[in-house]
C-alpha positions as CSV (number, residue, x, y, z in Angstrom):
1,X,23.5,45.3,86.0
2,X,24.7,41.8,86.7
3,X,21.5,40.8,85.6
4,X,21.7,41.9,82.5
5,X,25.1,40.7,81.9
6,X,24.1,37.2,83.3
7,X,20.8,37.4,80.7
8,X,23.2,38.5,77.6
9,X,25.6,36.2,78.0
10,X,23.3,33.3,78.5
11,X,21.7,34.3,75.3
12,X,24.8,34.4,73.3
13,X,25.8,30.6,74.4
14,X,22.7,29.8,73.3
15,X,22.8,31.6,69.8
16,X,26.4,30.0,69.3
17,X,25.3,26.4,70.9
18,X,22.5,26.3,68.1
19,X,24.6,27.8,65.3
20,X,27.6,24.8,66.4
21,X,24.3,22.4,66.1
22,X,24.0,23.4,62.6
23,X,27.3,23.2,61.5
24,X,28.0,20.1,63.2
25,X,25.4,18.2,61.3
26,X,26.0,19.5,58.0
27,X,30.0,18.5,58.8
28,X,29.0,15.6,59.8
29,X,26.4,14.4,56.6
30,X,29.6,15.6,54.1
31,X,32.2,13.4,55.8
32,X,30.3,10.4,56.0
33,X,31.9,7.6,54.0
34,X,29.8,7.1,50.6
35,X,27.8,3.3,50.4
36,X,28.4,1.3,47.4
37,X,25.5,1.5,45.4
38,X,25.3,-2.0,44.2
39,X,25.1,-2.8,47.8
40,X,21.7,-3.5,48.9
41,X,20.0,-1.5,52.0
42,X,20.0,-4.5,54.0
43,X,24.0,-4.7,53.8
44,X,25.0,-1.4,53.7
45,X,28.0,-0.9,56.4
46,X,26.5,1.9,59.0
47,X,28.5,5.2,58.0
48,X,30.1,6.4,60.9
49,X,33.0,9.0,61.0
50,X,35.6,6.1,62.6
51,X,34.7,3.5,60.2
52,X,36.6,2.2,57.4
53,X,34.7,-0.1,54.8
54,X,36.4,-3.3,53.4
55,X,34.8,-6.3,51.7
56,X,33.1,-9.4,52.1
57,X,33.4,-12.3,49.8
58,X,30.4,-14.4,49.7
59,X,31.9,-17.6,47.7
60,X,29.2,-20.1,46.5
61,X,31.6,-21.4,43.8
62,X,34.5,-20.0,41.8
63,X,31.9,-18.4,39.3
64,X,29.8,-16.6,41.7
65,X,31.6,-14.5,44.3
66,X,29.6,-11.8,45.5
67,X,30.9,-9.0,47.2
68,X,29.6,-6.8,49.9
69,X,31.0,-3.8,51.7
70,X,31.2,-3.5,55.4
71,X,32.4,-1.2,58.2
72,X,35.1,-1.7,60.2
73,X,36.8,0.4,63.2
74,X,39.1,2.8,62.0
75,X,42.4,1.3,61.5
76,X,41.8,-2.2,62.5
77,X,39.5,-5.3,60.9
78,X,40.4,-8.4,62.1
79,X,38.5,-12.0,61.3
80,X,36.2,-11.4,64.5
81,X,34.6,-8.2,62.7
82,X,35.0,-10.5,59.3
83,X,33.2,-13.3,61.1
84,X,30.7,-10.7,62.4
85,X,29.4,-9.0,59.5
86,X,29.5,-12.3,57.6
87,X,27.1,-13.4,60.2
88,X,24.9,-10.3,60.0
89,X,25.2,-10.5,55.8
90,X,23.8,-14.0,55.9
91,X,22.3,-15.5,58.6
92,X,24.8,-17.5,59.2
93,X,26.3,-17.9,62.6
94,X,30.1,-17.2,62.1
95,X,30.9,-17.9,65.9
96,X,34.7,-17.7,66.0
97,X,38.1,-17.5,67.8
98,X,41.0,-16.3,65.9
99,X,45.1,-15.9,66.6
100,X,46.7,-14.2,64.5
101,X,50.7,-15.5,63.8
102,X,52.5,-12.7,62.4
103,X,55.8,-15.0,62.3
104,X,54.9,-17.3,59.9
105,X,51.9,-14.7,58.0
106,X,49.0,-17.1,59.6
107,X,45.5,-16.6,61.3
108,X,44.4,-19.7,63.3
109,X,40.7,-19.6,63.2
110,X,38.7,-21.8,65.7
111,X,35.2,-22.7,64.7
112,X,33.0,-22.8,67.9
113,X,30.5,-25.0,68.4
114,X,27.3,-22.3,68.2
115,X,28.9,-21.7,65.0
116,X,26.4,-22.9,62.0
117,X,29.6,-24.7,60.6
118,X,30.1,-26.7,63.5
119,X,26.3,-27.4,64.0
120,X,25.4,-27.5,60.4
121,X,22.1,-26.1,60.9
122,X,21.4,-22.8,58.8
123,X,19.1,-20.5,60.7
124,X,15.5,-21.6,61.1
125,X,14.4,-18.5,58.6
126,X,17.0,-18.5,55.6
127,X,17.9,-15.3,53.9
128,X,16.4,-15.8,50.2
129,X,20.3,-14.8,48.6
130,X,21.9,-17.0,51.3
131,X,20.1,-20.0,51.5
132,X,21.2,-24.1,51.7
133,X,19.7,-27.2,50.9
134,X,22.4,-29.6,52.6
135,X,24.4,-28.8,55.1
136,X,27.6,-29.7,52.7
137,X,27.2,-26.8,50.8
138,X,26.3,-24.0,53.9
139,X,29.9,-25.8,55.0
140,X,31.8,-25.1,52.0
141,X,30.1,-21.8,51.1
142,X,31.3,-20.6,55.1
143,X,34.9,-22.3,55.0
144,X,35.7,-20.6,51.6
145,X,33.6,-17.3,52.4
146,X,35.6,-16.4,55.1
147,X,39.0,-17.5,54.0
148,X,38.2,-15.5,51.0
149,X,37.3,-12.5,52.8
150,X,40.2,-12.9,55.2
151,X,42.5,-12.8,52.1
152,X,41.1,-9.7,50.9
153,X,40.8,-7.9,53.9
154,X,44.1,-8.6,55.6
155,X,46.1,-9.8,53.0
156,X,48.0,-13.2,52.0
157,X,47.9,-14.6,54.8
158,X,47.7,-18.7,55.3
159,X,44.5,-19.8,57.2
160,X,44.4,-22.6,59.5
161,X,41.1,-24.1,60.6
162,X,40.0,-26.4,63.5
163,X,36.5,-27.0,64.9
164,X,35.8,-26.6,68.8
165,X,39.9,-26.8,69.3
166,X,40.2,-30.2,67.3
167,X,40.3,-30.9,63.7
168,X,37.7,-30.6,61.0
169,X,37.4,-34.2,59.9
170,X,34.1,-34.5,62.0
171,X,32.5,-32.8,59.2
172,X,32.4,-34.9,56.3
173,X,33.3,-33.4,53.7
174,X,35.0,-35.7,52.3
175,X,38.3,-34.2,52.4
176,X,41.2,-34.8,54.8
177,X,41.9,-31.6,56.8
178,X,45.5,-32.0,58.1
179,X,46.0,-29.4,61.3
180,X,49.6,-28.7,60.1
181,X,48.2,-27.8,56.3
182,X,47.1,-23.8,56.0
183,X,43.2,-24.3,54.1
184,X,44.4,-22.7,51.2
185,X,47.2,-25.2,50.2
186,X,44.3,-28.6,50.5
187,X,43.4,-30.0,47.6
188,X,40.4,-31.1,46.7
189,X,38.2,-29.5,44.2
190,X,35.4,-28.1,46.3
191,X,37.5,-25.1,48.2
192,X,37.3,-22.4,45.6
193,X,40.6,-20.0,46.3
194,X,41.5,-16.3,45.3
């Protein structure tokens, strides 16, 4: 008799473990966040139930800001995963450190020296849409991408740059970066701003 009971109830968790198979997957296939469908394959966000999608900015001038949809962890994007899908959208090595100053609405972002910006080398295979002939314009395009898409992201916020924990004057770009000056409030003609 035991038998039988054992043998019926082991069927039973196995008729209701393959029927909660089923449902989970068809749950799971309905709640999955919807990709943006001028968003090409290659930077689609991966659609998982936790993640939030935001936007990249990809700046190569005022008049040509393309933007690109990624995933986030639910509830919190900061520049690191801004930095990180920038890198995976382009190519680029977006190798940052970041503090965020919620006193005085600011995000300190340190540029490290694997960084592309810092080394000015693009990758050694360029990405077709992302791809630089002088290592002015991969700076620029990488400065103003990621300000642009911090702004978006996390709001009005002022970003400060340095390079490797000093200032960005190394970089010659012909523009003098003052630590004490948020990026966005430089001028000089070549940082395009949002």
């Amino acid at each position: 008799m035991k038998k039988f009971l054992l043998a019926g109830i082991a069927i039973v968790l196995a008729l209701a473990l393959t029927a909660c198979g089923t449902n989970s997957g068809d749950s799971a296939a309905s709640s999955s966040p919807a990709v943006s469908p001028s968003a090409s394959p290659e930077a689609a966000p991966t659609a998982a139930p936790n993640m939030l999608i935001g936007t990249l900015c990809a700046v190569f001038s005022a008049d040509d800001i393309r933007e690109v949809d990624f995933g986030y962890e639910e509830g919190i994007c900061t520049p690191l995963d801004i930095a990180d899908a920038l890198s995976e959208l382009t190519g680029l090595n977006f190798d940052i450190s970041y503090e965020i100053d919620p006193a005085n609405n600011a995000v300190i972002i340190d540029w490290l020296e694997t960084s592309s910006l810092a080394t000015g080398q693009p990758p050694e295979v360029q990405d077709e849409d992302y791809f630089f002939f002088d290592v002015v314009s991969l700076r620029w395009f990488m400065l103003n991408s990621m300000y642009t898409s911090i702004r978006e992201n996390l709001g009005d916020m002022d970003v400060f740059y340095s390079v490797n924990g000093g200032d960005m004057n190394e970089l010659e770009l012909d523009v003098d970066f003052n630590p004490a000056i948020a990026y966005n409030k430089i001028e000089d003609t070549n940082v395009v701003f949002r």
